[in-house]
N, C-alpha and C positions, 0 to 999 in steps of 0.2 A: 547502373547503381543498384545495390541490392538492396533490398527491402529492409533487412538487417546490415545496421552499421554498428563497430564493423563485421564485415559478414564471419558466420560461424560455420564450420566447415569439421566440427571434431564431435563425432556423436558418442555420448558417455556410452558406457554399458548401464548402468543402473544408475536412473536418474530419477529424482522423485519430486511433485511440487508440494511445498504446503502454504498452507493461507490462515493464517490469524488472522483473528473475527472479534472485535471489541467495541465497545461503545466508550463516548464521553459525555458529560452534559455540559461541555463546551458546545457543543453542537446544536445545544436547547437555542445560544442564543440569535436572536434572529434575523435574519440576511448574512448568518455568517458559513453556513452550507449550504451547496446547493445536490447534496445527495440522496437527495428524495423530496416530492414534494410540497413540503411543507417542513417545518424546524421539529416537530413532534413524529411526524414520520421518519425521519433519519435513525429511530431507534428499532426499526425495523429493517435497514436496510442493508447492515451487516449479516442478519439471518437470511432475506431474499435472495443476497447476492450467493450465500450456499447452496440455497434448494434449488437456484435457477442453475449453479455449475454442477450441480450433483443430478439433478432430472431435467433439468431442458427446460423447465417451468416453475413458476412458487406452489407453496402447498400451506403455510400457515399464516404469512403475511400478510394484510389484508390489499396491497396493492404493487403489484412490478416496481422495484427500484427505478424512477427515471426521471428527467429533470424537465421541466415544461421550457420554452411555449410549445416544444415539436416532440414532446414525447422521446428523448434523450435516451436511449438504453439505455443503462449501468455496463462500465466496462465488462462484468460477469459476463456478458456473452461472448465477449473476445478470450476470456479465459477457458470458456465453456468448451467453446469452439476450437479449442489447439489442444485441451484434454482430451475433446473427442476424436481429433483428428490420427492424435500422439497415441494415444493408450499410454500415456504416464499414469503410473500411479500415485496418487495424492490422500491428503490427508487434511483435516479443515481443523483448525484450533480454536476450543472458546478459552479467550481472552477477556474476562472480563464485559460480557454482551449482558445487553436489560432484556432481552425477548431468543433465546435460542431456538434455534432452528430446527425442521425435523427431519433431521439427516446426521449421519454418524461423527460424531466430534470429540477429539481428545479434550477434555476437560481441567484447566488449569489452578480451577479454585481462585480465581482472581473474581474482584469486585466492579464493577463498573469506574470509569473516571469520573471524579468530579469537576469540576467546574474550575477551569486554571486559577478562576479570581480567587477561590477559598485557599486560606492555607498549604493543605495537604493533595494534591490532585491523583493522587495517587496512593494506594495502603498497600502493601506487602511487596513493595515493588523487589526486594532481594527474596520473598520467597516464591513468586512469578517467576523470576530470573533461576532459580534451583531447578522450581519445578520443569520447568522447559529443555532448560540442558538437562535433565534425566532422561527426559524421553528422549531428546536427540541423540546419546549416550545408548540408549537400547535400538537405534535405527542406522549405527555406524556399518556394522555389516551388513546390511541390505542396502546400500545407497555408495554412488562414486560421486556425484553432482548432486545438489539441491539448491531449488531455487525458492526462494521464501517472498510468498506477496503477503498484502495486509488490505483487510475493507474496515474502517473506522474513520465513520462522519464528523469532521470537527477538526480532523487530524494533522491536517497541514496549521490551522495554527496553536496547536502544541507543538508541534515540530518547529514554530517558528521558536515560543517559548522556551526550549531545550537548547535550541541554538544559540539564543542570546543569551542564558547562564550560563553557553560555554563561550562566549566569545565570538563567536561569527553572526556578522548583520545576515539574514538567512530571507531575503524578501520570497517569502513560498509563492507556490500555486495555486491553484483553485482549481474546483468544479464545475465554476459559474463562467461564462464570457466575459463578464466583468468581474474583476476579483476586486473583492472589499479590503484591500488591501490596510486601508488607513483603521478600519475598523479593528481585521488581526490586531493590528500594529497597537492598537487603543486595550485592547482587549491580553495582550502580552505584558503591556506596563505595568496596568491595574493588578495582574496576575504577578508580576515580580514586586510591586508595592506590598500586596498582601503577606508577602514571602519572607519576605525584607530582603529582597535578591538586587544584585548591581551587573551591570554588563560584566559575565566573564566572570562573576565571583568562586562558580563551582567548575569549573576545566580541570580542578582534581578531584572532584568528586560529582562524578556525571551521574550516579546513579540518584543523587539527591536530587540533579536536577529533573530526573521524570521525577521525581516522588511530587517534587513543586509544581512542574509545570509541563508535562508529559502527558503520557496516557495508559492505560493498561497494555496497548498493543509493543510497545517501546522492551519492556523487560520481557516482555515473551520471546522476539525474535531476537533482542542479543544474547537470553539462554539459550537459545537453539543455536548458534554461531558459535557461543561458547562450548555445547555440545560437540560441535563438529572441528574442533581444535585441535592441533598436534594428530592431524594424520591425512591422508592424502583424500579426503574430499573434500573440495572444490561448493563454496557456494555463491550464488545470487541474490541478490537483494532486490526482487522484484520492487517498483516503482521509484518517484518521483522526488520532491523535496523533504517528504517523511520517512524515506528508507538513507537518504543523505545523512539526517538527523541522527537515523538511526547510527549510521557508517560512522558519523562525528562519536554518540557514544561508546561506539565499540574500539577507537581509534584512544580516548581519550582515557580509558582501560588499560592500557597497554596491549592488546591482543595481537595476534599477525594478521597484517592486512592482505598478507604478497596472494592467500587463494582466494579474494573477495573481489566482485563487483558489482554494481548495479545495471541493469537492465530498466530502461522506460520509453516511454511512447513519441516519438517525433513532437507532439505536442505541449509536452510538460517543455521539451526543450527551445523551442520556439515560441515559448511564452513571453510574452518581452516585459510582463509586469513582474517575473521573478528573475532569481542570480542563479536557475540549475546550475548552470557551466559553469561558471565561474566558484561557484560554493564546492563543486565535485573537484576539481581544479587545488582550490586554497588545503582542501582535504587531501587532497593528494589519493583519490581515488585512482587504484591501477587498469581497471576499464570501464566502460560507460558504454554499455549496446546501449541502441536506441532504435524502435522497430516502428515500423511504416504502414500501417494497415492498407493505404490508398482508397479511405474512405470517401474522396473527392470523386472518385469511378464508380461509386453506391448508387445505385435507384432511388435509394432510401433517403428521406430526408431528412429522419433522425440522424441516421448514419452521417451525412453531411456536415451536422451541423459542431460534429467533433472537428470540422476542421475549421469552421470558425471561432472555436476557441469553447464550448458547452461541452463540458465535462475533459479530462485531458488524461487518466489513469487512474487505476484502481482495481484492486480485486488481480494485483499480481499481473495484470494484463500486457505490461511491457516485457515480462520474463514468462509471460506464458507464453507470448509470439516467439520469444527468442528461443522458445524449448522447439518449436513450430519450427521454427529456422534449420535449427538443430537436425530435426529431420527429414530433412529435405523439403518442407513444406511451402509451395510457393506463395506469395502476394495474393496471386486470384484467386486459387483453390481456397487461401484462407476467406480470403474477403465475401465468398461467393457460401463461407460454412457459415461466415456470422449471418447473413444476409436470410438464409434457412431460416437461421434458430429464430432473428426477429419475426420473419413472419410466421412460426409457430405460435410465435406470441402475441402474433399483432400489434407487434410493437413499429416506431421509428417511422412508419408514414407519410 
């Protein structure tokens, strides 16, 4: 069985990753991420996971993105690690972050997200969505393949809330081994009460639904999609139940779906507290990688503890291994680069 399913075999000429980088203060509220430490730290963790994929290490953040009791890495090292390996060139997007990074960033002019429960969760959501397809518009000739990841804590349940103003029960993922699932679930009503949103009210008008119940990361990477339309490259939707979300709004636009897919981690999909497959399925997504770290063969017992369900994708990581796949990069050799990077960091012990 290959590590990539299913396996990929067709190496672009000019492939490129990017990664949108955004915060929410859905994320503020508490046991509802588990993407950093503490629910106040998560506002840090979309800038760590850059400087950690961009140097090998953080530089401004006050602590390593990672999730306790065993010190968790942040999927950024599995990104890290197939950028390194690849020599893809990439490009990091602020989307709306409270704390930016110190590493080089296309800048979108976006606001932070608010808090799903407030009215508005979202402001300039249609001039994020311009500003994004411009730049991907000016990236057309340098690129055949892109794959688009996303790090924003909080993010699967807006993703849940996007999905229920379009109509699909969307029971997300997590971060955490235990996903708070009943919480989302509590935390999305409240958030469509405030709205005055009903199951499925906005399925023609998806882009209200980010404004309501979204994120800043949402309209950034359907501009870039939309950038990349009517012509022959081919993109990825690096992760899990929040690139689904994504794939729903971009679906529910009218756009072409036939060059699109998602790429994520054996683990999102093996969740048995969310519907991946089935939501990718009802979507009529036309492929679904899903890649294999074989973090079960780690020394590490951060590294392990991904396969107990503590933390499951993020920071582009299921499309960053699939770029890895791409070329020619095997299971061990990758397994054996993240394994490095942690213990540069001392991390995952």
């Amino acid at each position: 069985m290959a590590w990539i399913e299913p396996e990929v075999t067709r190496k672009p000429r000019r492939p490129m990753f990017l990664c949108v980088l955004s915060n929410t203060k859905t994320a503020h509220i508490p046991k509802l991420s588990a993407a950093g430490k503490t629910a106040e730290l998560t506002d840090y963790t979309p800038a760590g996971d850059a400087e950690l994929m961009e140097t090998g290490n953080i530089i401004s953040v006050p602590v390593l993105p990672m999730t306790p009791p065993y010190d968790t890495p942040t999927p950024a090292i599995m990104t890290r690690s197939a950028l390194k390996l690849t020599d893809i060139p990439y490009h990091f997007i602020n989307s709306g972050l409270i704390v930016t990074p110190e590493v080089p960033c296309i800048d979108l002019k976006a606001k932070p997200g608010e808090d799903i429960r407030e009215p508005v969760a979202v402001r300039d959501v249609q001039g994020i969505y311009e500003r994004a397809k411009f730049f991907a518009r000016r990236l057309r000739n340098q690129v055949d393949h892109v794959v688009i990841g996303e790090s924003i804590p909080g993010g699967t349940t807006t993703a849940m809330g996007v999905l229920m103003a379009l109509g699909y029960n969307g029971n997300v993922s997590s971060s955490a081994d235990e996903n708070p699932l009943e919480l989302k679930k509590r935390v999305v009503e409240e958030g469509m009460k405030a709205s005055g949103l009903t199951f499925g009210c906005l399925k023609d008008d998806p882009m209200k639904a980010i404004a309501c119940m979204g994120d800043p990361m949402m309209p950034a990477v359907v501009g870039l999609v939309a950038g990349f339309q009517d012509s022959y490259i081919s993109v990825v939707l690096a992760g899990g139940t929040q690139m689904a979300a994504v794939y729903a709004v971009i679906k529910h636009l009218g756009f072409n779906t036939e060059k699109l897919a998602l790429a994520t981690t054996r683990y999102v999909v093996e969740d048995k507290s969310a519907n991946f497959t089935e939501l990718t399925r009802e979507l009529g997504v036309p492929v679904v990688y899903v890649a294999d770290p074989g973090f079960g063969k780690s020394e590490l017992k951060g590294l392990h503890r991904y396969e107990t369900g503590t933390i499951k994708e993020g920071a582009g990581a299921g499309g960053a291994m699939y770029l890895a796949g791409l070329y020619g990069i095997t299971q061990e050799d990758f397994r054996s680069e993240v394994e490095n990077v942690c213990k540069l960091l001392k991390a995952g012990h």
